[in-house]
BADREN-452208 format. One record per residue (C-alpha): residue number from 1; x, y, z. Coordinates in steps of 0.2 Angstrom, whole numbers. Example, Ala and Ser with C-alpha at 12.3 -4.5 7.8 and 13.67 -1.06 7.14 Angstrom:
2
NODE    nr      px      py      pz
NODE     1      62     -22      39
NODE     2      68      -5      36
# end
This chain:
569
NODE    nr      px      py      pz
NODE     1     231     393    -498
NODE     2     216     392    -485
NODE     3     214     405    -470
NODE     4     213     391    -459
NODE     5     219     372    -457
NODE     6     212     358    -450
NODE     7     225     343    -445
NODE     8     220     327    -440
NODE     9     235     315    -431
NODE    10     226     296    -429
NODE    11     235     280    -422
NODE    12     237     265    -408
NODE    13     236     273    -389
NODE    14     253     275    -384
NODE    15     260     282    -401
NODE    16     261     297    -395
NODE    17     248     309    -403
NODE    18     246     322    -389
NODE    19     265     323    -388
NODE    20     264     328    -406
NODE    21     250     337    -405
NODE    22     254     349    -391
NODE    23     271     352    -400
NODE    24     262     356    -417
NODE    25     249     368    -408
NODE    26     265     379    -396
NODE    27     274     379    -413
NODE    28     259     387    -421
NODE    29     255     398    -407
NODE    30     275     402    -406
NODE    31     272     408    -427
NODE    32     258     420    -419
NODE    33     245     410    -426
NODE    34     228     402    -415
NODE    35     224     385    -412
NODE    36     208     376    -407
NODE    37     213     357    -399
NODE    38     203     342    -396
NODE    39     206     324    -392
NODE    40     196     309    -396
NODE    41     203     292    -386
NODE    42     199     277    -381
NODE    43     197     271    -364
NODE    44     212     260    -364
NODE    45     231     263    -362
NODE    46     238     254    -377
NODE    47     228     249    -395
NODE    48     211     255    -399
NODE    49     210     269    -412
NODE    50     214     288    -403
NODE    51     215     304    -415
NODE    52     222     322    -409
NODE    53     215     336    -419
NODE    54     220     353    -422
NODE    55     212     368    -430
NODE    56     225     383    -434
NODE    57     220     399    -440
NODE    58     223     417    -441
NODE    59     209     422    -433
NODE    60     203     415    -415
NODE    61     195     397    -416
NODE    62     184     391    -405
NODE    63     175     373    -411
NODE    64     181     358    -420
NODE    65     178     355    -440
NODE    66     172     340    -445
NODE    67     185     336    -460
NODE    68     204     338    -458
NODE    69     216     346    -471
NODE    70     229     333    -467
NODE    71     226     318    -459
NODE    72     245     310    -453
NODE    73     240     289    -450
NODE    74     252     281    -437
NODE    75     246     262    -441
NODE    76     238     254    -455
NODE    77     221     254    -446
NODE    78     222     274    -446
NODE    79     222     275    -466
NODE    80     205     269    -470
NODE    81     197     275    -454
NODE    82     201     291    -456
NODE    83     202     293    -476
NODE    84     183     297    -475
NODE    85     187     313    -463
NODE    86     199     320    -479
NODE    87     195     335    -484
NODE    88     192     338    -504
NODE    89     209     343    -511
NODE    90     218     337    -492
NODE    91     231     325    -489
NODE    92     233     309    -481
NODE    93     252     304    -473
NODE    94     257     290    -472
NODE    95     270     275    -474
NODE    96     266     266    -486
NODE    97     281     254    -485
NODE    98     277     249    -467
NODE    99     262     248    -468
NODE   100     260     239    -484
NODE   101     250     251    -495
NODE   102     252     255    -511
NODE   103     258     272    -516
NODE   104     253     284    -530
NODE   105     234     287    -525
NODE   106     229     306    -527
NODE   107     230     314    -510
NODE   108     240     300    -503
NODE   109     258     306    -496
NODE   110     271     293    -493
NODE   111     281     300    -479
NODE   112     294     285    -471
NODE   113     293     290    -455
NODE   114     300     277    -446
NODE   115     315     276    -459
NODE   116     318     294    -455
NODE   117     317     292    -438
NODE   118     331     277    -439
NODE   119     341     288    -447
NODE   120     341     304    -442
NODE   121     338     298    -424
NODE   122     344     281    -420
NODE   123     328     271    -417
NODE   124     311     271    -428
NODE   125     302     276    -409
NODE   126     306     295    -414
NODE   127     294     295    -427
NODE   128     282     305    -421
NODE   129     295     318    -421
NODE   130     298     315    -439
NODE   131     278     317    -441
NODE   132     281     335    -431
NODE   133     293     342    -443
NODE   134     282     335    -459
NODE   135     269     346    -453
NODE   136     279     360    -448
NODE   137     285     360    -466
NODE   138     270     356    -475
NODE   139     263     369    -466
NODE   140     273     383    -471
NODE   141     279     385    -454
NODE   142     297     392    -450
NODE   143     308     376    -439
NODE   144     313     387    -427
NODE   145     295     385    -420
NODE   146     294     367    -418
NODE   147     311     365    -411
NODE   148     307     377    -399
NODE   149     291     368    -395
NODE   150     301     351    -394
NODE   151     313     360    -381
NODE   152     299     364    -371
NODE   153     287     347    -372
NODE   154     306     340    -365
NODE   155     312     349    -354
NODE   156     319     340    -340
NODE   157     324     325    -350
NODE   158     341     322    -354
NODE   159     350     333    -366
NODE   160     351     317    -378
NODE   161     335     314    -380
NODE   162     331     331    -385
NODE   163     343     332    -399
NODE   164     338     315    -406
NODE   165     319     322    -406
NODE   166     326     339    -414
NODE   167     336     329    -427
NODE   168     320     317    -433
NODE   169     310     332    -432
NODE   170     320     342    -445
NODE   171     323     325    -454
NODE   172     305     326    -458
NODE   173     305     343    -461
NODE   174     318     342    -473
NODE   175     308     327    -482
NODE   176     291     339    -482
NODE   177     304     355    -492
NODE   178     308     342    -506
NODE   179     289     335    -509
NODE   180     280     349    -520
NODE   181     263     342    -516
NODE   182     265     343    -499
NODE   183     266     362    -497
NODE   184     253     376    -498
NODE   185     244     370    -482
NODE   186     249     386    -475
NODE   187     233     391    -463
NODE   188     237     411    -463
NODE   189     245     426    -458
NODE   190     248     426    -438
NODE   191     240     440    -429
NODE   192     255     439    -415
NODE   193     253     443    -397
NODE   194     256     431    -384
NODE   195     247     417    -381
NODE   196     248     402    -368
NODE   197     240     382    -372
NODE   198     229     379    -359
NODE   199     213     368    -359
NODE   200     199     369    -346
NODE   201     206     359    -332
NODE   202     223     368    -334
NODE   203     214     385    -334
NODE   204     204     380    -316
NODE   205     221     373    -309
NODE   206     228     389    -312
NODE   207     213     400    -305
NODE   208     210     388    -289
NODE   209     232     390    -285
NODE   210     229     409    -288
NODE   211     212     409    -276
NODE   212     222     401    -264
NODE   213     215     383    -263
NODE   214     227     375    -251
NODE   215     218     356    -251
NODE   216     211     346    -265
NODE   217     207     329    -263
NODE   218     200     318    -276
NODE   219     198     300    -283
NODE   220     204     300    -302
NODE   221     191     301    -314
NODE   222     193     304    -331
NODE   223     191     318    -337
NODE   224     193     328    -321
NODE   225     213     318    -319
NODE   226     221     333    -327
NODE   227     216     345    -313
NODE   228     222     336    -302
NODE   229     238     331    -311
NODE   230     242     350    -312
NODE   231     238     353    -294
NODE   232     248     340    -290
NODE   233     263     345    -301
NODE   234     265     363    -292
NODE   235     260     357    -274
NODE   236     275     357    -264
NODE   237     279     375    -274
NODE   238     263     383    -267
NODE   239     261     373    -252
NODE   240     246     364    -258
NODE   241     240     346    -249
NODE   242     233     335    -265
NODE   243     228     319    -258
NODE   244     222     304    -270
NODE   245     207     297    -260
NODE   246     201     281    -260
NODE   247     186     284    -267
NODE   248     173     299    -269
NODE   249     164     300    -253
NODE   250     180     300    -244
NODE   251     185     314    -258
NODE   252     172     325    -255
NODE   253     174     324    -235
NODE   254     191     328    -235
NODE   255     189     342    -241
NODE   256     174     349    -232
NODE   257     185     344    -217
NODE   258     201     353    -223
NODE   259     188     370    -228
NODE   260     181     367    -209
NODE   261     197     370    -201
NODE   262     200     384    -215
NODE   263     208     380    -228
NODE   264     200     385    -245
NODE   265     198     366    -253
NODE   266     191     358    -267
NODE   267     187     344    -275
NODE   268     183     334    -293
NODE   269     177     321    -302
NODE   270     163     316    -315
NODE   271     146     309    -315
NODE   272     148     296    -308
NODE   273     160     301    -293
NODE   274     147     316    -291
NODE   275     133     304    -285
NODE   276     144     295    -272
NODE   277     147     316    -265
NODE   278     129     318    -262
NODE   279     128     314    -244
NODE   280     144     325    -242
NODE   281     136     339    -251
NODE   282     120     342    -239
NODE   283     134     339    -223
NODE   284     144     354    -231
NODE   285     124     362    -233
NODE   286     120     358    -216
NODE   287     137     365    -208
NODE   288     138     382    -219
NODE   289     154     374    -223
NODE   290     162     380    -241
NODE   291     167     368    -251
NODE   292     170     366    -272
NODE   293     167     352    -284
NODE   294     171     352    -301
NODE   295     159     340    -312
NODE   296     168     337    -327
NODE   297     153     326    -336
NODE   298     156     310    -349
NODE   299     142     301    -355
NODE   300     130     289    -340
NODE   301     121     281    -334
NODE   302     136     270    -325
NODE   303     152     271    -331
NODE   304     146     274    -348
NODE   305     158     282    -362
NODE   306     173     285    -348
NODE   307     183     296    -360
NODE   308     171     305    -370
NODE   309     160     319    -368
NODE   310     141     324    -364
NODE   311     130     338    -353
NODE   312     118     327    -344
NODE   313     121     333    -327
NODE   314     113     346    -328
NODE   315      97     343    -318
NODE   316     107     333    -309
NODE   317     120     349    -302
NODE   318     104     357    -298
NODE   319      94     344    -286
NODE   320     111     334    -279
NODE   321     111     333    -260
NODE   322      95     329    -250
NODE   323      85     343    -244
NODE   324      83     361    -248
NODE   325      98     373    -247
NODE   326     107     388    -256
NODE   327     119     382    -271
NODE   328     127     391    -285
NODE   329     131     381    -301
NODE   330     144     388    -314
NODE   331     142     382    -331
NODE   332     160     389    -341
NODE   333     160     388    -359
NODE   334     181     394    -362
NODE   335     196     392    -354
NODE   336     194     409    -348
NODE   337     179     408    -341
NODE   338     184     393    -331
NODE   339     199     401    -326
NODE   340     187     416    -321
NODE   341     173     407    -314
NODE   342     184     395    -305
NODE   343     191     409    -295
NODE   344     171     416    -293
NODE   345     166     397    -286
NODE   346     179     398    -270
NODE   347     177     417    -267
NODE   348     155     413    -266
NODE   349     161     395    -261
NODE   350     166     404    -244
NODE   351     157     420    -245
NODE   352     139     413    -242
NODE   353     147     396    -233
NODE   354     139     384    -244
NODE   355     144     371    -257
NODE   356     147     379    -276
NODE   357     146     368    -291
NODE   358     157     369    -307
NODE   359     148     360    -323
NODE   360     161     358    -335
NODE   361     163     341    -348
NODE   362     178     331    -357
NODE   363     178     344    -372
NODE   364     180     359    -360
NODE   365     193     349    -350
NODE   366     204     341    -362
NODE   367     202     355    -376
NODE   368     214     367    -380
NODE   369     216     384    -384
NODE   370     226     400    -386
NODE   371     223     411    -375
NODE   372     227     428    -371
NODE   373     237     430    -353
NODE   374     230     445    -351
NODE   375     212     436    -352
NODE   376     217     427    -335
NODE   377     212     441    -323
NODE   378     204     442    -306
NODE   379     200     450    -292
NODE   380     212     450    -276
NODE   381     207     437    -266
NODE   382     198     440    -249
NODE   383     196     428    -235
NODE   384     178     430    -225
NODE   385     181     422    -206
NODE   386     183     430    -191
NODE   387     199     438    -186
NODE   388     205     444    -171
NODE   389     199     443    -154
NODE   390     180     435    -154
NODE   391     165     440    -141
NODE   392     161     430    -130
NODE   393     147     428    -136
NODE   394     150     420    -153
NODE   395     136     409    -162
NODE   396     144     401    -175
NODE   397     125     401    -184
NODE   398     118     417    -178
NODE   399     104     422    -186
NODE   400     102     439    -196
NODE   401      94     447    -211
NODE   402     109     441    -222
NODE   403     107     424    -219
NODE   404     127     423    -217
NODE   405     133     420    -199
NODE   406     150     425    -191
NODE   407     162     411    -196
NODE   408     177     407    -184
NODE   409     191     396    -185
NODE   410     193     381    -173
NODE   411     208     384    -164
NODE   412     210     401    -168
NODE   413     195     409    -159
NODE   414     197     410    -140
NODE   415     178     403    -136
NODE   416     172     384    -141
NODE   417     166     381    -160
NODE   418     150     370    -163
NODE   419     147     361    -177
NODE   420     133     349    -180
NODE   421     127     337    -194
NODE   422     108     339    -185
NODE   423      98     353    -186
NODE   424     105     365    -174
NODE   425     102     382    -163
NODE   426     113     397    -166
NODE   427     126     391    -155
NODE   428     127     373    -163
NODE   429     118     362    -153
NODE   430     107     348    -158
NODE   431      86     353    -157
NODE   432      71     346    -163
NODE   433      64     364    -161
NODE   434      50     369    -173
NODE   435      52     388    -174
NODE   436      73     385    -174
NODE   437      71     372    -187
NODE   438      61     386    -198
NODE   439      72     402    -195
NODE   440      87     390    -199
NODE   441      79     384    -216
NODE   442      77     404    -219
NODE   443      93     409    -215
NODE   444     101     392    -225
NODE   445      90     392    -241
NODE   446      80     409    -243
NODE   447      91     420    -237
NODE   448     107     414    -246
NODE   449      98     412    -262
NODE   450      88     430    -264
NODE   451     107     436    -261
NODE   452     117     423    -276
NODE   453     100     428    -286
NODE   454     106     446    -287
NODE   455     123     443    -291
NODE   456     123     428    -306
NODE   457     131     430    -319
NODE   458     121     436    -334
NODE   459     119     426    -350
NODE   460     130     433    -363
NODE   461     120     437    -381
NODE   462     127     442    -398
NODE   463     116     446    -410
NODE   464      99     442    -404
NODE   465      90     456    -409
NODE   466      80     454    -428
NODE   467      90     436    -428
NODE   468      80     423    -439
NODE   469      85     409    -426
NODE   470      93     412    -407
NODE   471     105     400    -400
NODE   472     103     393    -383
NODE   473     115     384    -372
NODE   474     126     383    -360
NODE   475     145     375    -354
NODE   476     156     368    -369
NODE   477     144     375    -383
NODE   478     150     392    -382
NODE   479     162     392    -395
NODE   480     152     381    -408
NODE   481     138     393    -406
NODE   482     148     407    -407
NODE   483     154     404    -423
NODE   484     138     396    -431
NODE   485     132     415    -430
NODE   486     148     421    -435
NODE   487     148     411    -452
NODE   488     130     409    -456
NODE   489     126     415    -473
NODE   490     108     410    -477
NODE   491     101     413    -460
NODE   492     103     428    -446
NODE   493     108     419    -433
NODE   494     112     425    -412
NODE   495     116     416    -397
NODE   496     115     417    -381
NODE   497     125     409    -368
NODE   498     124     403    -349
NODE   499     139     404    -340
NODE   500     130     400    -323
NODE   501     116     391    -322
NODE   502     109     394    -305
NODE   503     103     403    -299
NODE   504      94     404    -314
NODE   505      95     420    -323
NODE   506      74     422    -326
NODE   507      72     442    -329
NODE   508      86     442    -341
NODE   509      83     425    -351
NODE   510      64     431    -353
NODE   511      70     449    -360
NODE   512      82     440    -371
NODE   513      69     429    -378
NODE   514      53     435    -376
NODE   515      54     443    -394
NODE   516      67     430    -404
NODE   517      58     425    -419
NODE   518      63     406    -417
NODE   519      74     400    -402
NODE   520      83     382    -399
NODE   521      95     375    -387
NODE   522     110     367    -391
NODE   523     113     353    -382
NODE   524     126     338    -377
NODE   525     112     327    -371
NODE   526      96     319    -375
NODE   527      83     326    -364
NODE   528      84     345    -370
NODE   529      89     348    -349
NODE   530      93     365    -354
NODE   531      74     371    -362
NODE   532      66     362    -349
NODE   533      77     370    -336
NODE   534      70     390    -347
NODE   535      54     383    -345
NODE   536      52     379    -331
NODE   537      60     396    -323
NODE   538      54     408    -337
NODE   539      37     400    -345
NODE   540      44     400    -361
NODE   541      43     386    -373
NODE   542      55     385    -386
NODE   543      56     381    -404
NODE   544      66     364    -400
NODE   545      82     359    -397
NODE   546      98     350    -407
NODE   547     104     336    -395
NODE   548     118     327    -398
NODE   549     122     313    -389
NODE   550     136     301    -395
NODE   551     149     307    -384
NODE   552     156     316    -396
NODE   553     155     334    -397
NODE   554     147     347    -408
NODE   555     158     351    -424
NODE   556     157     367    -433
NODE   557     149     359    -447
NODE   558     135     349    -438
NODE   559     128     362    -430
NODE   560     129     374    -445
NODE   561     119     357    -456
NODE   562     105     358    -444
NODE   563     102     374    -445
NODE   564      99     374    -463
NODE   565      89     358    -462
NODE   566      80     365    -448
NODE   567      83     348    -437
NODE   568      77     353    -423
NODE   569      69     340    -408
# end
């Protein structure tokens, strides 16, 4: 039996892998066990090729592997497209009788899946639940779990349905008990504890609901959809307005206009949607008005891979908006950190009144995790207008040595509130004043930044010190880089990583690096953003960089090959 176990569930769009997938991983976590999710689809609703992948394990995971242990094909095309992802000594399910394969082949396992499903449920559509309870039994795993999981993944359905998915479930859990090869995939002894499945758009739902976000608007964009599906699916319980725009511009200034009349707001999409806010970045800039966005990046230029994954926006997040003004970008590499830094984005969205960036990607977004409730904290949240009666003197963009002016409510302050798209005095009116112009820029730029500068987040380093190589990146690489140093053998290896990316964390990054041995970047993009970024804010060159740029993310096993092969560009 193996500590850990990789499974692979491949078929059409439409068949129903995530369905099976998120059951299999709450099963798991339901047997105390951890899990480590992600999705590889197609951009299309039906057909194509899509696979959901799962890793289990007693210990916390944290990547993807690049071979799967068992590898269940839901059409014929899944077979020989997949077979080359086996593992040595794994198992490939399938039917043979309906798909017209010939049984018998070493590692091949003949499960009827849709014969089950007739019989045990009434109709060959339940046989992803037959796959489910294969699994669960192949797996060592006790039913009780998976029908739990299935009670849950319907709930709210008819009671009928969730019988029949029980019954073709246990029908193929049944079949997996009387089939001696298919047993022994047990992936190790549960640890226990509670634990919740929650991906990276799930986890900054949860923390934008909890900061009190009261508007998101958007235009769906995969793969930032799933935020706001979430917000949408608790709305009415936590009196939230989501409004589907009708395209991004009108996204982004719905929600600047909803955070000027002071509701905290927010707003999502990728890439391509990002460039369409620009223009409403720099008004928000301009007006001191908070306002989130969520970047969740997919492979560009133009519409590009739409459901894949890449971390090209990077220089992008950093220059977007005409002009010069104070920004802060957040770069989360866990569902914690985006639940965490989600929370951190509209507490300095509204605290310095200026636009706060979160740069997160496809694998962040649509992966999965188990993770700890208890790892969802944060501070109570605090509101920074104006209350009570207001001077009669009010300037909504008073200047001071803070570079944050007093912010009241329109319609809630007794006096007149000014705003203007212009530059503007301290009171809101349009000049063409030099001296004005200047101070403002101060106030708007310098100001704001020397004060985000003293409070980024610092780069988190394990293992730097007398390391043979240092690891370098930021967003959805944390947890491949984590566990590269964790299971290198032939060469000490630390990493650091950035969980904000500006202001840019010089002193720290050149402490960190001044004395590695060799350092590299790891990186979901072509250009090396990230060790040009360190470059250019540090002076320190790196050793290189491993790219990858398919739109797939980085597996376990990629990165750990080119470390030993030393591929570095």
């Amino acid at each position: 039996m193996k500590n850990e176990l990789t499974i692979r569930i491949a078929g059409e769009a439409g068949q129903g892998m995530q369905t099976i997938g998120a059951v299999l991983c709450r099963a798991f976590i339901s047997a105390g066990l951890n899990v480590f999710a992600n999705q590889d689809y197609m951009s299309r609703i039906r057909g194509g090729n899509n696979f959901f992948q799962l890793r289990v394990s007693g210990k916390p995971a944290h990547a993807p592997r690049r071979q799967a242990d068992i590898i269940v094909a839901l059409d014929k095309a899944s077979v020989e497209l997949h077979r080359p992802a086996l593992a040595a000594g794994g198992l490939l399910v399938a039917d043979a009788k309906k798909y017209g394969l010939a049984a018998g082949t070493a590692g091949f396992a003949d499960v009827p899946l849709y014969a089950l499903a007739a019989q045990a449920a009434g109709a060959e559509l339940f046989m992803n639940s037959v796959a489910c309870g294969f699994l669960t039994g192949a797996t060592c795993t006790d039913f009780k779990h998976a029908e739990s999981a299935i009670r849950r993944a319907f709930e709210g359905k008819p009671a009928e349905i969730i019988s029949k998915n029980i019954a073709a479930a246990k029908a193929g859990y049944d079949f997996s008990l009387q089939q001696a090869d298919c047993r022994g995939f047990a992936p190790g002894a549960g640890t226990g504890g509670e634990a919740l499945l929650l991906d990276g758009n799930g986890a900054m739902a949860l923390a934008a609901i909890k900061s009190g976000c009261k508007f998101y608007s958007a235009y769906p964009m995969s793969p930032s959809t799933g935020l706001m599906e979430t917000l949408a699916q608790y709305a009415e319980q936590f009196g939230i307005a989501v409004e589907q725009a009708e395209d991004e511009i009108a996204a982004v200034n719905m929600a600047i206009g909803a955070s000027f009349a002071g509701a905290r707001a927010m707003t999502a999409t990728s890439g391509g949607g990002f460039a369409l806010m620009t223009e409403g970045i720099s008004l928000a800039a301009m007006t001191e008005t908070p306002v989130v966005i969520a970047d969740m990046q997919r492979p560009a230029p133009a519409t590009g891979f739409p459901t894949r994954t890449e971390q090209a926006d990077l220089d992008f997040a950093l220059h977007a908006g005409h002009g010069e003004f104070a920004r802060a970008v957040f770069t989360p590499g866990t569902p914690e950190q985006a639940f965490a830094l989600t929370a951190k984005a509209f507490d300095t969205a509204e605290r310095y009144q200026i636009p706060v960036f979160i740069l997160s990607d496809q694998h962040l977004a649509e992966s999965y995790r188990s993770v700890r409730p208890s790892d969802l904290n944060m501070p109570p949240v605090k509101r920074y207008v104006l209350t009570g009666k207001i001077a009669p003197d009010y300037k909504r963009y008073a200047l001071n040595d803070t570079g944050i002016s007093p912010r009241a409510l329109p319609g809630l302050a007794d006096c007149v509130v000014y705003a203007d798209s212009d530059e503007h005095t301290e009171e809101g009116h349009i000049t063409e004043d030099a001296a004005v112009r200047a101070a403002m820029v101060r106030k708007r730029f310098h100001l704001k930044m020397a004060a985000l500068a003293r409070e980024t987040e610092k780069p988190q380093a394990v293992g730097v010190e007398n390391a043979d190589i240092v690891l370098v990146g930021f967003g959805s690489t944390y947890g491949v880089m984590r566990e590269a140093a964790e299971s290198a053998r032939t060469i000490k290896t630390g990493f650091i990583h950035l969980s904000q990316v500006w202001p840019f964390p010089a002193q720290e990054m050149e402490a960190l690096l001044k004395n590695a041995k060799k350092a590299v970047t790891v990186e979901n993009n072509a250009a090396g953003q990230l060790a040009r970024l360190i470059r250019r804010e540090t002076g320190i060159k790196l050793a290189g960089s491993i790219l990858k740029f398919d739109g797939r993310p980085f597996d376990l096993d990629y990165l750990a090959e080119a470390l030993v092969a030393g591929r570095f560009q």
